[in-house]
N, C-alpha and C positions, 0 to 999 in steps of 0.2 A: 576336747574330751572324746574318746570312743568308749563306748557301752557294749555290751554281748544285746543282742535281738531276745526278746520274748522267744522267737520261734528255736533258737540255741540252745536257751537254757531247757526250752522243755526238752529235748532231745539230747540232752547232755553233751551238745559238742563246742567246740570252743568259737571265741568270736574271729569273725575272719576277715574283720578291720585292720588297719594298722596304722599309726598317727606318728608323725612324727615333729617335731621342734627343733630347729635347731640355727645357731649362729656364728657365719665365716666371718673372720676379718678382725678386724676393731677401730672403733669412732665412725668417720661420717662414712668409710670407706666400707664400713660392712654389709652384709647380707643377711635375714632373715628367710630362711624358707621352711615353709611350714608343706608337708608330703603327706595325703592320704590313698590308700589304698586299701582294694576290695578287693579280696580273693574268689578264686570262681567257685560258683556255686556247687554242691551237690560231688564234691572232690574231695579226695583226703586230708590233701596236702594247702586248700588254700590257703588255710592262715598263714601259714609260712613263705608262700609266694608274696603273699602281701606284705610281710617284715621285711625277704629279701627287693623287691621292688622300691621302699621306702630307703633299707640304707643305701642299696646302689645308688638310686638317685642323688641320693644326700653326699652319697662319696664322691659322684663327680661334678656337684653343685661346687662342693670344697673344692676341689680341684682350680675349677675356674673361678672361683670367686670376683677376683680382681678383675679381672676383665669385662664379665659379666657385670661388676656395679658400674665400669666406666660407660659401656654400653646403657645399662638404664637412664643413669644420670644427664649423658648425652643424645637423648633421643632415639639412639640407633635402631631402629625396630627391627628392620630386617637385618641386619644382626644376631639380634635377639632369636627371632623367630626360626632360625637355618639353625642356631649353633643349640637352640633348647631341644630342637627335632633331633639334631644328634645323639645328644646326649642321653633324651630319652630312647632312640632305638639303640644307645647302647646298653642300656639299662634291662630293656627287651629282648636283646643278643642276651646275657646271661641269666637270662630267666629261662631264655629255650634248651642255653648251654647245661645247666642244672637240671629240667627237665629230662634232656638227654641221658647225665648222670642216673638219674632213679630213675631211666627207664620207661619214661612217662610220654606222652602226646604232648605236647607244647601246650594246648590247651587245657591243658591238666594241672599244668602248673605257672599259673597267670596272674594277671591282677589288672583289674581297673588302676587306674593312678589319676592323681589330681594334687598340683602344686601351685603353690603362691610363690612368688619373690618380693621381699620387700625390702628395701632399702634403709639403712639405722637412719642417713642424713633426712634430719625433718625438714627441710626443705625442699626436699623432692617428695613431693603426691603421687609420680609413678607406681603404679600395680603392677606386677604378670604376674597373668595366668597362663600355665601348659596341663596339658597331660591328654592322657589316650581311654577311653573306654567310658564305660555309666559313671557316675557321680553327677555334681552340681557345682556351679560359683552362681551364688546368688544377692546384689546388694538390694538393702533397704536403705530406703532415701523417703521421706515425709510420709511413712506411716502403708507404703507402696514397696511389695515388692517389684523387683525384675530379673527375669535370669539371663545372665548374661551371655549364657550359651547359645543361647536358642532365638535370641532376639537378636537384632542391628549387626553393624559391623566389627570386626574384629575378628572373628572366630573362623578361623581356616587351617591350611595345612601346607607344606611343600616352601623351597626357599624363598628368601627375601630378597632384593634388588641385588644382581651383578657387583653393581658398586660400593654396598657396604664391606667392611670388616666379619669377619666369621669369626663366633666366639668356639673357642676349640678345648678339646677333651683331650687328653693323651691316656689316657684308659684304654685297656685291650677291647678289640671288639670280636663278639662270636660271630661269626657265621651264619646267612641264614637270612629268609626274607624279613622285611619292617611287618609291624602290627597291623594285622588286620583292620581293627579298628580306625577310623581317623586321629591323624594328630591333630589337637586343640590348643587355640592361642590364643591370647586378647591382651592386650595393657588399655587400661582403663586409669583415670585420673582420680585420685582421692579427693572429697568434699567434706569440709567439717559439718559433723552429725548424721553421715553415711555408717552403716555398719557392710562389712561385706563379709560372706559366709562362705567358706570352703566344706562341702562335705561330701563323702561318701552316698552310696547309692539308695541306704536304707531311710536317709533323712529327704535327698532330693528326690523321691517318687512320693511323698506324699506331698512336699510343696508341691511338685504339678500336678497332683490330681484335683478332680474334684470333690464337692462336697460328699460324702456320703453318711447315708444311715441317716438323714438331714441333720449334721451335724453341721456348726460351721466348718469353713475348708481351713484344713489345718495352718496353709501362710497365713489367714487370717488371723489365726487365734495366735500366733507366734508372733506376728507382727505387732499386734496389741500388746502384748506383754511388752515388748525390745521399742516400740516407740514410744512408750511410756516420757513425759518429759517434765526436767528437773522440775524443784520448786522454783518459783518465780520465773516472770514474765518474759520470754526471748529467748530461755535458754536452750539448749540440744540438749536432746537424750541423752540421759547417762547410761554406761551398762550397770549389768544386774551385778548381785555380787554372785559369788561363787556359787554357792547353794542354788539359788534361781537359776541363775546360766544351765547348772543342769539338769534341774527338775525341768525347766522349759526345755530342752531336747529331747527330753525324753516326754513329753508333751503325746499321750496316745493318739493313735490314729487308725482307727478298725483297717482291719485287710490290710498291714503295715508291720509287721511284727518282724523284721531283719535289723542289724547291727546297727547302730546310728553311732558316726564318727563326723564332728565338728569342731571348724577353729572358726571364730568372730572376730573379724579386726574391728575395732570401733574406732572412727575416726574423729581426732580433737579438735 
């Protein structure tokens, strides 16, 4: 789901999230990948950076589909991780190229981004995560968050091994240096009764902050809700229903009032 911020609506301007859903292929060969992006602050134009960032991406996820699920399936990380960095500075190439059009500063016309890949075949647990700029991936596992970014290994930039396979894009590329920001990576394994959280910038700063206004700290109170577990003895947490899922994201949190844009995988 993406919501407009408190802080938008008082100001009348529009939310500068963008969500995207979507699915390449068909049966065990396919792809899910879920795109969030967050337009730059304090600019006219970012909503719209952040819709074009989301389909670009999304256009050349399609693109490679098939290759790209042969790679997860198979292990291939560094693979993964040279041919995802591609595709997202080409995605960044026509965000500057478009900028250039209206005349803009590249910075003016930007966007956070944060993706998931997920595989249809239930028999692969493989995760990826990529993308460039502020947001979050964060799983809850036994009532505990962790973020994924910020802790342990997985999380870098720049190619993978000489000797793998390079997953490739045949998408035009613009011109023009890579994003500032660092590229971000991880594949992380799925666990049943893991949920794991993709979101935007306005949901992952209150998970890291701390308490305030002694209030509990907001993973806290989010986490309670989402570990909640079934009836009867042994079971994994169910998710919420629709209603809850997003009454809980939008869960207040003083000094927090920017867009909240979240997708929850809940694992079975």
């Amino acid at each position: 789901m993406s919501s407009r911020g408190d802080a938008a609506r008082h100001r009348g301007e529009p939310r500068r999230d963008a969500l995207l859903l979507a699915r390449f292929g068909s049966g065990d060969g396919a792809l899910v990948l879920v795109a969030v992006a967050s337009g730059a602050r304090a600019v006219p134009d970012g909503h719209r950076a952040a819709r074009d960032a989301c389909e670009w991406i999304g256009g050349a996820i399609g693109r490679s589909q098939e290759r790209l699920a042969e790679d997860i399936r198979a292990g291939h990380r560094g693979a993964l991780e040279s041919g995802l960095h591609r595709l997202t500075d080409r995605s960044y190439g026509r965000l500057r190229a478009r900028a250039h059009e209206l005349g803009r500063h590249p910075d003016e016309y930007s966007a956070a981004l944060r993706c998931l890949l997920l595989p249809a075949d239930p028999s692969c647990g493989t995760r990826v995560f990529f993308g460039v700029g502020d947001g979050g991936l964060f799983r809850l596992r036994d009532g505990v968050w962790r973020d994924l970014e910020h802790t342990g290994p997985g999380t870098g930039s720049g190619t993978g091994p000489g000797g793998d396979r390079v997953t490739v894009d045949l998408g035009i590329v613009a011109p023009g240096p890579a994003p500032a920001e660092p590229f971000r990576f991880r594949v992380c394994s799925a666990r049943p009764g893991d949920a794991l959280l993709l979101c935007g910038t306005g949901l992952a700063e209150p998970l890291r902050g701390e308490p305030a206004f002694g209030e509990p700290a907001f993973g806290e109170r989010l986490a309670g809700r989402w570990a909640r577990t079934a009836a009867g003895a042994g079971r994994a947490p169910e998710p919420p229903g629709l209603a809850a899922f997003l009454s809980d994201v939008r869960l207040p949190a003083r000094g927090h009032a920017a867009d909240r844009t979240a997708c929850v995988v809940w694992e079975a």
